[in-house]
N, C-alpha and C positions, 0 to 999 in steps of 0.2 A: 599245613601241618604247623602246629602251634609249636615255637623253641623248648625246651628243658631244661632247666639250670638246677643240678644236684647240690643241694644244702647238708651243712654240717653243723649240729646244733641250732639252727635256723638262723644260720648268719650264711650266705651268699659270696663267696669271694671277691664279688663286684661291690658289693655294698658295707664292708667294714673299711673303718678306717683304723681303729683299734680293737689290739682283743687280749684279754688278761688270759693268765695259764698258771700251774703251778704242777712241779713234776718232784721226784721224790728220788731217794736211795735208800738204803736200810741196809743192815748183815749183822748181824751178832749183837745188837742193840738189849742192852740190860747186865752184860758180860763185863765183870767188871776186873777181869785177869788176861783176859785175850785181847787180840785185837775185833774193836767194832766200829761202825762207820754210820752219820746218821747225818742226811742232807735232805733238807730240805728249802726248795726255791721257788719263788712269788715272784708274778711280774706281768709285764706287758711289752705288747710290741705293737707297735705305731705304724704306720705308713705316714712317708711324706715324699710325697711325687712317687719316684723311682728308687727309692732306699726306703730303709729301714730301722726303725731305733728301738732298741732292745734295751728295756731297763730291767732288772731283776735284783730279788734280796734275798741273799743267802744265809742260811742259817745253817750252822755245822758244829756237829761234833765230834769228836775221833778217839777211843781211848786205845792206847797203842801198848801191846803188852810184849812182843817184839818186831823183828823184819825190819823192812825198811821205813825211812818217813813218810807217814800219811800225808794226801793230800783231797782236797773235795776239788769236783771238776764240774762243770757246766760245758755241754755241746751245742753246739747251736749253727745253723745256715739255711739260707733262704734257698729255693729251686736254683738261682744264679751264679751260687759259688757251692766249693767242697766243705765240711765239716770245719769250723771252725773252734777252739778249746780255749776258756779261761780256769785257769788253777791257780790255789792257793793252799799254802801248807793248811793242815786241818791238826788242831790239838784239842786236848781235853777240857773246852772251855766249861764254867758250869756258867749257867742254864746253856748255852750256847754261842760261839760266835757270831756278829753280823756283820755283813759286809753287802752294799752296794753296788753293784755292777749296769756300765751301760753300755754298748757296743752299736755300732750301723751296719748296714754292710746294703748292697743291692738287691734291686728287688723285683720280680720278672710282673707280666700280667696275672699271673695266676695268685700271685700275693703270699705263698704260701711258705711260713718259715717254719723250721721244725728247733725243738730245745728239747734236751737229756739230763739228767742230773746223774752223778757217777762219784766213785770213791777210788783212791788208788792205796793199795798199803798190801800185806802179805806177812804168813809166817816165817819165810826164808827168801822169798825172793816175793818180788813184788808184782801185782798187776792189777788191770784198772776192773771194777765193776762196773756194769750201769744198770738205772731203773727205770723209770715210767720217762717212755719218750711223749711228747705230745707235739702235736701240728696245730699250728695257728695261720687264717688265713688273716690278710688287714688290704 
């Protein structure tokens, strides 16, 4: 009986080294009285040995009409640890904020690291959204 190796995009978990991703957020975007939230993240995750390098470039924007202070949030962990979170205040930049991000963490055989993009703000009390999660294997 011949092996089976189930592919995603036609990349193999055994056979990436790198793989780009890009994941998103939205809510209220064009509202120019309310609160709206608009993240969007680009990037790549690497293998090197048994870890993991996660670069990514965020782009945000946040127009806050009250509640609490916005913030834009990236999720991110490999099968080998829990959920991991970088935040940073998100305001009304025009055309958008950017900001850099690199993080590692560990990285099991199956290679597979998952990343979230998300928004935290509210009309009276605050809480986080999130949008398009995606898995990358490397």
């Amino acid at each position: 009986m011949a092996a089976m190796v189930a592919t995603l995009g036609g990349i193999t978990p055994a056979s990436a080294a790198s793989e780009d991703f890009h994941v998103t957020y939205e809510s209220g975007v064009g509202d120019t009285t309310r609160n709206s939230y608009w993240v969007d993240i680009t990037g790549t995750v690497t293998r090197i040995g048994d870890q993991y390098e996660l670069t990514a470039v965020v782009k945000s924007r946040c127009n806050r009409g009250d509640g609490p202070s916005q913030e834009w949030g990236m999720a991110f962990g490999s099968s080998a640890e829990s959920w991991r979170y970088v935040t940073r205040p998100c305001n009304n930049s025009y055309p958008y904020a950017q900001e850099t991000i690199k993080e590692t963490g560990p990285l099991l055989p199956d290679g597979r690291v998952h990343i979230q993009a998300g928004a935290y703000g509210g009309q009276a009390f605050g809480s986080w959204g999130w949008g398009t999660h995606r898995s990358v294997w490397v």
